[in-house]
C-alpha positions in Angstrom: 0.0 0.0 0.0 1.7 3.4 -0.9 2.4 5.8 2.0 -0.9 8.4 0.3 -3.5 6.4 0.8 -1.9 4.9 4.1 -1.6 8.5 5.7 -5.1 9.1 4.3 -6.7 6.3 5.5 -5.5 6.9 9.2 -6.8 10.6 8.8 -9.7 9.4 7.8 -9.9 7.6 11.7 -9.0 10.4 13.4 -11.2 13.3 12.2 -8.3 15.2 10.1 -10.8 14.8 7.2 -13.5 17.0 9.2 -10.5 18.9 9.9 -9.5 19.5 6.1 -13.3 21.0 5.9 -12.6 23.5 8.5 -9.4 24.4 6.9 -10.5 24.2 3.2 -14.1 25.4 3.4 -14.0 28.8 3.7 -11.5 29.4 0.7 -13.1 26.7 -1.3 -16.4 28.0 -0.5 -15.6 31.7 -1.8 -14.1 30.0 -4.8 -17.2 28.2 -5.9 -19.4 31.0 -5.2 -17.9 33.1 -8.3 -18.6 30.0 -10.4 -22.0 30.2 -12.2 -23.9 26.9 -11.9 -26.8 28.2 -14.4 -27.1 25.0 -16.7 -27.5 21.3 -15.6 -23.9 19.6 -15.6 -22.2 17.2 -13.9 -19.3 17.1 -11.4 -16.4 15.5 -10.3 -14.2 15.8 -7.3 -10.6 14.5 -7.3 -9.2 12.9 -3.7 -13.1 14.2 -2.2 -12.3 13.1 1.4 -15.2 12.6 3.5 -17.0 14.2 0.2 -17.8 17.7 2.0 -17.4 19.5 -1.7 -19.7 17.2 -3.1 -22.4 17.3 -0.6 -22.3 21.1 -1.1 -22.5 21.1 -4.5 -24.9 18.1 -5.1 -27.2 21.0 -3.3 -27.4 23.4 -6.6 -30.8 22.6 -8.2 -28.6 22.3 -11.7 -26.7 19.7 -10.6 -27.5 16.1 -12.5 -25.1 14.2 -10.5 -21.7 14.9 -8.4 -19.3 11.9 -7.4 -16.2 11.9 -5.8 -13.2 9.7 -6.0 -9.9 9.1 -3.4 -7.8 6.4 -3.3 -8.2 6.3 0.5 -10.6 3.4 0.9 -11.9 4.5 4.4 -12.4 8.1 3.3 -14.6 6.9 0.7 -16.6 4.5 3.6 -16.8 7.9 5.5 -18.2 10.0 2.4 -21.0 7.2 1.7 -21.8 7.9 5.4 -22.3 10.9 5.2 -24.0 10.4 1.3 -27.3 12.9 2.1 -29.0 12.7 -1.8 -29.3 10.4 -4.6 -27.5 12.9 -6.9 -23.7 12.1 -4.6 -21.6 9.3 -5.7 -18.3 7.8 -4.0 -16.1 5.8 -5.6 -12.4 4.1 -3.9 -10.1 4.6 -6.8 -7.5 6.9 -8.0 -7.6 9.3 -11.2 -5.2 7.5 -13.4 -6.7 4.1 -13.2 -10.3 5.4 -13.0 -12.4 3.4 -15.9 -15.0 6.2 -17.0 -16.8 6.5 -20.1 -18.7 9.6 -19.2 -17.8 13.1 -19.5 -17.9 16.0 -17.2 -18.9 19.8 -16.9 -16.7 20.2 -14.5 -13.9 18.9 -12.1 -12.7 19.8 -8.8 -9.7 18.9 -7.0 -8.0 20.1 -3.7 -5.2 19.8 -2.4 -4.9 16.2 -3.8 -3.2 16.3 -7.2 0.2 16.9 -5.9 -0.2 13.2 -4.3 -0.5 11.5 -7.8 2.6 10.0 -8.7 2.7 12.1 -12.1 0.7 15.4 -12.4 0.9 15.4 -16.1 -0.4 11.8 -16.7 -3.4 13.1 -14.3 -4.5 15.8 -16.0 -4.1 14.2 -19.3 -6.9 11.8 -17.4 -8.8 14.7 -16.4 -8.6 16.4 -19.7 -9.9 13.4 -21.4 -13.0 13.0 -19.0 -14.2 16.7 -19.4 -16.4 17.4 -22.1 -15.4 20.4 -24.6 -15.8 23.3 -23.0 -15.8 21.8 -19.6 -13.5 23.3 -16.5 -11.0 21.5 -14.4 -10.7 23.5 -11.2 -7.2 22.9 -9.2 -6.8 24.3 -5.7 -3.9 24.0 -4.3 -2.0 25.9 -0.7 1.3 23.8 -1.6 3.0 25.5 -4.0 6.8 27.5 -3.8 5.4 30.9 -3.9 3.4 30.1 -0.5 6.7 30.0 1.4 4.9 29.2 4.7 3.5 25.9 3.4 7.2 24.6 1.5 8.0 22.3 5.1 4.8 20.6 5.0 6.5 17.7 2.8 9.0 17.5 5.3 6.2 16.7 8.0 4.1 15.1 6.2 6.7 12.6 5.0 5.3 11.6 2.0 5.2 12.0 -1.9 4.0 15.6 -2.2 5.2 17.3 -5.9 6.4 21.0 -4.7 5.8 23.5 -7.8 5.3 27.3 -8.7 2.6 29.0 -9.9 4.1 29.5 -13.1 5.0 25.5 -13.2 1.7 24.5 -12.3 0.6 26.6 -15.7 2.7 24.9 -17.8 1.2 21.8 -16.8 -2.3 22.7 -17.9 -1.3 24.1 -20.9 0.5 21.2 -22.1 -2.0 18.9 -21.3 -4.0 21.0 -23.6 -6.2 23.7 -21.0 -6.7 27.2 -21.6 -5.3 28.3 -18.0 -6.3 31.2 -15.7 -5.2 31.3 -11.9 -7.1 33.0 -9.1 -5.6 33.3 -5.2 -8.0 33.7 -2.9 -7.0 34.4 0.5 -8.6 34.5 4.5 -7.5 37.6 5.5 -8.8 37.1 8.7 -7.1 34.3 9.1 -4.4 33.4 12.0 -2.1 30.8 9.9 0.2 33.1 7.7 -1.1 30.8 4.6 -3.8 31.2 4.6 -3.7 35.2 5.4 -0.8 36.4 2.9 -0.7 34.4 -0.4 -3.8 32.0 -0.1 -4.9 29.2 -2.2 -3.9 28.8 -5.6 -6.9 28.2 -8.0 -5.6 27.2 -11.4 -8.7 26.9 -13.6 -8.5 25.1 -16.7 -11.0 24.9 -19.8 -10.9 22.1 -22.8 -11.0 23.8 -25.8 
């Protein structure tokens, strides 16, 4: 079992996936608001957790269907838990070996593609799964420009791809997105990472 899913699955034990909610939500929540959610479409969320983004987003009346995916097997056990309408899906698997014939409107991923042992062969995945037109939505608070969030490989002790803003474009673009980035930031936050640079959205559209 790789050391990911091992970390993940313990977290998932101990509450640090309600945790990841507290910490998360209120940066992911502002993010989502400025999306517009006017048409019917479906939704997919890469390395969901306990499926809190899903949950919220199987709310909006357009919504046909949202499911999540995480290689953490007890993460997904906790998501179906706490599964409140027939529209949420969990599924135990990761991105690259996900076998999906359907397309998506859009896909949502936090703080999770980083993990994947190649971030280009996973967004080639994602690419593939959106349909034309469709958004892949990346958040991410690791990155080299957040200098207060560079040691958290070091404690985490496990594969975590460290990259730049400007590297984490390229990536999109050469898997074949249209890229824009957006930080949004708690200002009223106490954790310096929050506070001063934010999460990194990096929001990519298939042409």
């Amino acid at each position: 079992m790789d050391k990911v899913r091992k970390t993940f699955d313990s977290w998932a034990q101990s509450g640090r996936a309600e945790l990841m909610e507290v910490e998360h939500g209120k940066n992911v929540s502002k993010f989502l608001n400025t999306i517009s959610f006017d048409k019917p479409f479906s939704f997919l969320d890469v390395g969901c957790g306990n499926g809190w983004v899903v949950r919220n987003i199987a709310k909006e009346s357009n919504c046909k269907k949202a499911i999540g995916i995480d290689k953490s097997k007890k993460m997904i056990i906790q998501a179906k838990k706490k599964k409140d309408s027939k529209k949420e899906e969990f599924v135990h698997t990761d991105i690259e070996s996900w076998k999906y014939r359907g397309k998506f409107d859009f896909i949502f991923s936090m703080e999770a593609l980083y993990y994947s042992d190649s971030i280009e062969k996973a967004l080639k995945r994602i690419y593939k799964l959106l349909k034309p037109g469709g958004q892949f939505f990346c958040g991410t608070d690791f990155y080299t420009d957040n200098k207060a969030t560079a040691r958290w490989a070091d404690v985490m002790k496990i594969q975590m791809h460290l990259h730049s803003k400007k590297e984490w474009k390229e990536f999109f673009k050469n898997a074949g997105f249209q890229v824009k980035t957006k930080h949004i930031k708690d200002l009223k936050s106490r954790k310096k990472w929050k506070r001063e640079f934010g999460t990194l959205f990096i929001i990519g559209t298939k042409i």
